[in-house]
C-alpha positions in Angstrom: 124.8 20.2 -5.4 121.5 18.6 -3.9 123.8 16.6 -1.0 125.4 20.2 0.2 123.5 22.0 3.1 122.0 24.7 1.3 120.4 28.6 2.7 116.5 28.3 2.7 116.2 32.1 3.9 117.8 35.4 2.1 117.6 38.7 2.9 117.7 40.3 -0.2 118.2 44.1 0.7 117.4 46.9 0.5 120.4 48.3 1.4 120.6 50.6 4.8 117.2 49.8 5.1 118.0 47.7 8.1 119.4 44.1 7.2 122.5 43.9 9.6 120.4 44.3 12.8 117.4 41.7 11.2 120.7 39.2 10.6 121.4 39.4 14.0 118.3 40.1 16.1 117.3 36.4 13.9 120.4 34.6 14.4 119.2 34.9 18.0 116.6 32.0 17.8 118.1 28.7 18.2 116.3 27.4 14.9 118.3 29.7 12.9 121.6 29.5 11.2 123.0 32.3 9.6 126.6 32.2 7.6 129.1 34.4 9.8 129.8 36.2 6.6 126.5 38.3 6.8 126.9 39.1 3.0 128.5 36.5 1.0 127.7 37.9 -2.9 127.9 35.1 -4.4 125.1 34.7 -6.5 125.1 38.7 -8.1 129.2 37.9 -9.3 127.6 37.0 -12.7 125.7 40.2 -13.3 128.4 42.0 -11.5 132.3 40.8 -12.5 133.9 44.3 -13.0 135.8 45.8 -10.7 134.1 48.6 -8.6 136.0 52.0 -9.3 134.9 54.3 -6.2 136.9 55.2 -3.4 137.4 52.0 -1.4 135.0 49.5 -3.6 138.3 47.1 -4.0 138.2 46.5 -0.6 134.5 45.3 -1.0 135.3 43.6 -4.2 138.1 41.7 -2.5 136.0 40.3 0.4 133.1 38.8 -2.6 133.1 35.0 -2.2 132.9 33.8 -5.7 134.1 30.3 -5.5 131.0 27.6 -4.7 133.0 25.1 -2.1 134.4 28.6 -0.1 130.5 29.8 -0.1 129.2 26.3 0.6 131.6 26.1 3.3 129.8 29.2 5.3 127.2 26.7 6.1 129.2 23.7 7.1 128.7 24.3 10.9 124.7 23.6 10.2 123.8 21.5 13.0 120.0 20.7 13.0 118.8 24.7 12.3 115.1 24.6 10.2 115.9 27.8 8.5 119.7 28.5 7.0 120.7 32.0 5.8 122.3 34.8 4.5 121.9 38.3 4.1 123.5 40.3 0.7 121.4 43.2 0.1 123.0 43.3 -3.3 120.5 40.5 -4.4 117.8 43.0 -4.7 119.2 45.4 -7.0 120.6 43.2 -9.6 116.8 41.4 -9.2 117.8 39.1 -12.1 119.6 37.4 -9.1 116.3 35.9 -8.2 116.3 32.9 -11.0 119.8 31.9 -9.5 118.1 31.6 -5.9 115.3 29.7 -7.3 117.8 27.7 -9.5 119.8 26.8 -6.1 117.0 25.9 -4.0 113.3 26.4 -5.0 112.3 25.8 -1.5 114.1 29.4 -0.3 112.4 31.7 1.4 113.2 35.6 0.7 112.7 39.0 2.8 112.6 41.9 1.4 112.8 45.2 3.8 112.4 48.5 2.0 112.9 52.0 3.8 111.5 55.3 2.9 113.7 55.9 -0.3 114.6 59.3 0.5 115.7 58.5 3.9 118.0 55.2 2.4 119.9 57.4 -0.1 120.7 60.0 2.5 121.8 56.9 4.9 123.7 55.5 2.0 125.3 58.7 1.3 126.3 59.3 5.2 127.4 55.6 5.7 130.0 56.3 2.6 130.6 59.8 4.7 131.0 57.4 7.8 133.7 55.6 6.0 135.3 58.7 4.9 134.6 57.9 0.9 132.3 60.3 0.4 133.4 63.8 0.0 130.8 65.4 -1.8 127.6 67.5 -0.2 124.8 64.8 -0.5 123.1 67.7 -3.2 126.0 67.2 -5.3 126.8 63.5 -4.9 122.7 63.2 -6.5 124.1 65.1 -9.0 127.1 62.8 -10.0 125.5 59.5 -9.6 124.7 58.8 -13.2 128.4 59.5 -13.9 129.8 57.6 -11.4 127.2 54.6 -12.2 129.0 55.0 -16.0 132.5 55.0 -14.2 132.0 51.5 -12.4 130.9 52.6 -9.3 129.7 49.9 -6.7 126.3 50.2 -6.0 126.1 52.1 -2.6 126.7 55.1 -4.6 123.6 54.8 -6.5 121.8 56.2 -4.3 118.6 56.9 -5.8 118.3 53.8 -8.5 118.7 51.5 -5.6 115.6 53.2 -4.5 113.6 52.4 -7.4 111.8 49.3 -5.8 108.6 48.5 -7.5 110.4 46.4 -10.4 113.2 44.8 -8.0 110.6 43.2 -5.6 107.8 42.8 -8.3 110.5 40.0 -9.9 111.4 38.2 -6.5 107.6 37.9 -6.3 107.2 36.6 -9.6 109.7 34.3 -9.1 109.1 33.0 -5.6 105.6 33.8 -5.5 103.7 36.0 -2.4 104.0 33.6 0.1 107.4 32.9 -0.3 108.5 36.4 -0.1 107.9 38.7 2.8 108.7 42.5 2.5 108.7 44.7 5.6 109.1 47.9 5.9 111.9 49.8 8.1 109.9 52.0 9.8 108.6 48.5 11.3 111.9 47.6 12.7 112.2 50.8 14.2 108.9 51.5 15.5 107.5 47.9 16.7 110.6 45.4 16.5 109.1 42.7 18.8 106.0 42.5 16.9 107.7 42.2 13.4 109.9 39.8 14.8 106.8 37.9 15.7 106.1 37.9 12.1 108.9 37.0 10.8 109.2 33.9 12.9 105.1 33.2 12.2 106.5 33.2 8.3 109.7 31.5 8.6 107.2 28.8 10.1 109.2 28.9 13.4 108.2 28.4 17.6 108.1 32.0 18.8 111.2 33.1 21.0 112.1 36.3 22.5 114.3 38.1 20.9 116.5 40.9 22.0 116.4 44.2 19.8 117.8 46.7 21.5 121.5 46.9 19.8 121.4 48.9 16.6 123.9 47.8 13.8 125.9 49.7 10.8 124.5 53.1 11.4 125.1 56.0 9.2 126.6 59.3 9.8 128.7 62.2 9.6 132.2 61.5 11.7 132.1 63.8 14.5 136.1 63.3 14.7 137.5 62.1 11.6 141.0 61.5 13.3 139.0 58.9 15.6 137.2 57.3 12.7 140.2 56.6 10.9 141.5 54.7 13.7 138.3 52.8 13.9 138.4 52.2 10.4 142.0 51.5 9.6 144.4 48.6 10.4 146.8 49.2 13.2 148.6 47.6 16.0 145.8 47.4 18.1 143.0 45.8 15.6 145.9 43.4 14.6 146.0 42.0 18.3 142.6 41.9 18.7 141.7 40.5 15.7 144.2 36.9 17.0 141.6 36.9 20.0 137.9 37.8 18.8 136.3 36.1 17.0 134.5 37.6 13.8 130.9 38.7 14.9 132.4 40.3 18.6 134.9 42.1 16.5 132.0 43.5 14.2 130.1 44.0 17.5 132.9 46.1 18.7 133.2 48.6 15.3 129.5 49.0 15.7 129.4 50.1 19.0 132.7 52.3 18.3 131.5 53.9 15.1 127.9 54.9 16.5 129.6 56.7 19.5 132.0 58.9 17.1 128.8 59.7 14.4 125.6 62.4 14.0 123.6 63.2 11.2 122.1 65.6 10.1 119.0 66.4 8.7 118.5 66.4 4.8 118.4 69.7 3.3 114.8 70.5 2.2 115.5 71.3 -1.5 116.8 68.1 -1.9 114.4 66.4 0.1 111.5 67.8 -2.1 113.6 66.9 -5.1 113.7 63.3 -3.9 110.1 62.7 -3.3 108.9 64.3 -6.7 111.7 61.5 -8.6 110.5 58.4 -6.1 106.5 59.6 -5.9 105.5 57.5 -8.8 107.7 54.4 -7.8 106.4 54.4 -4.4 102.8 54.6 -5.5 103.5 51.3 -7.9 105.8 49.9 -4.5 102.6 50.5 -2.6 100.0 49.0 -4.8 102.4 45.7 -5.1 103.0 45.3 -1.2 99.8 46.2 -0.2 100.9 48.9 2.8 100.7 52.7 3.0 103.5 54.3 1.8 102.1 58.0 1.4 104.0 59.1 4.9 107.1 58.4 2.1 106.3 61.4 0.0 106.8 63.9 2.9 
């Protein structure tokens, strides 16, 4: 295993908190390799072998790279990159994922970005909307969760566990230590990408390039035509004869582009949002304490 080209860099999750545009706004530098599969799973199949039983989690299931060569193979086009990587945002949740990564190269570096909790469930529960999974009211969907976590669910429907961050980034720093691991926050992304990019780079131990930010990547929301969206989302005739001429990451390009022009959301109803905040306040105040940054502007 030591003679294979291994990832030094994951980005661990959280999930919709902003991982798909950090995997490509990095893969811009030219020091930077990242496996064309942005989310291999490979090293959460051990704490996660069932089958996923919600709508459409086969399809996810079926795409899982589980064999070592086939995932070592998403690297062999390495040429002389400093930092190699990957980005499955399942590696946070199931947090005991973090010996394997230290097992498989104790040299790794991880980032961690976290998002408002709130705000990630309701983009977790409009991106499952998006794919036209979801069919429930977001109100009701909170209700079922512990149900449909019983049931097999994959874990984009737990939307508030996944939320629950204190103990899933207190292990990756326990394991990997504080200067191995570097959480951001969303709101950074959003706000001030140039800057965090800056510090990303600065961590990664990287020369400073420009990167470009301003494409946005797997956003959430409510189909404003749900005829349209299945036609984005489906196979037909069309996909099939683009798919023999773009490559992979131009074709995911593309649905991006198409899905955000045919999606809204909106706003969180305020009953639930005050129920969310009283059942994350406590985690955030322990999140807060551990990552030393503000997090109060997360229980309003």
């Amino acid at each position: 295993m030591d003679c294979e080209i291994k990832p030094n860099l994951f980005i661990v999750g959280a999930q919709k908190s902003g991982s798909t545009s950090l995997y490509y706004y990095l893969n811009q530098h030219p020091s930077v390799f990242f496996s064309k599969e942005k989310e291999p799973r490979y090293f959460n199949y051990k704490y996660n072998k069932n089958l996923q039983n919600g709508p459409g989690d086969r399809k996810w299931d079926n795409s899982r790279i589980t064999n070592f060569k086939e995932y070592i193979d998403l690297f062999k086009n390495v040429r002389d990159e400093k930092i190699i990587g990957e980005a499955t945002i399942e590696y946070l949740y199931f947090s005991e994922v973090a010996q394997e990564l230290k097992k498989f190269n104790k040299n790794s570096k991880i980032i961690i970005i976290l998002r408002d909790p709130k705000e990630r469930a309701y983009s977790a529960y409009t991106h499952l909307c998006r794919d036209l999974r979801e069919n429930l009211s977001f109100k009701d969907a909170l209700l079922e969760e512990n149900k449909r976590i019983d049931s097999g669910y994959h874990q984009i429907w737990h939307y508030k566990n996944v939320g629950l961050y204190y103990n899933q980034v207190k292990t990756y720093y326990d394991v990997f230590g504080y200067n191995n691991v570097k959480v951001v926050l969303y709101d950074d992304l959003l706000n001030n990408p140039n800057n965090l990019l800056v510090e990303i780079q600065k961590f990664l131990e990287l020369e400073v390039h420009s990167i470009k930010t301003s494409n946005k990547y797997n956003q959430s929301g409510i189909p404003k035509n749900k005829f349209i969206q299945e036609i984005i989302l489906n196979d037909n005739m069309v996909k099939s004869t683009v798919k023999k001429f773009l490559p992979l990451n131009i074709r995911n390009k593309l649905r991006h582009k198409a899905i955000s022009m045919n999606i809204e959301k909106p706003k969180m109803d305020s009953e639930v949002r005050g129920y969310l905040i009283e059942f994350f306040r406590e985690d955030i105040m322990k999140t807060q304490n551990i990552i030393g940054r503000d997090l109060t502007s997360w229980l309003k």
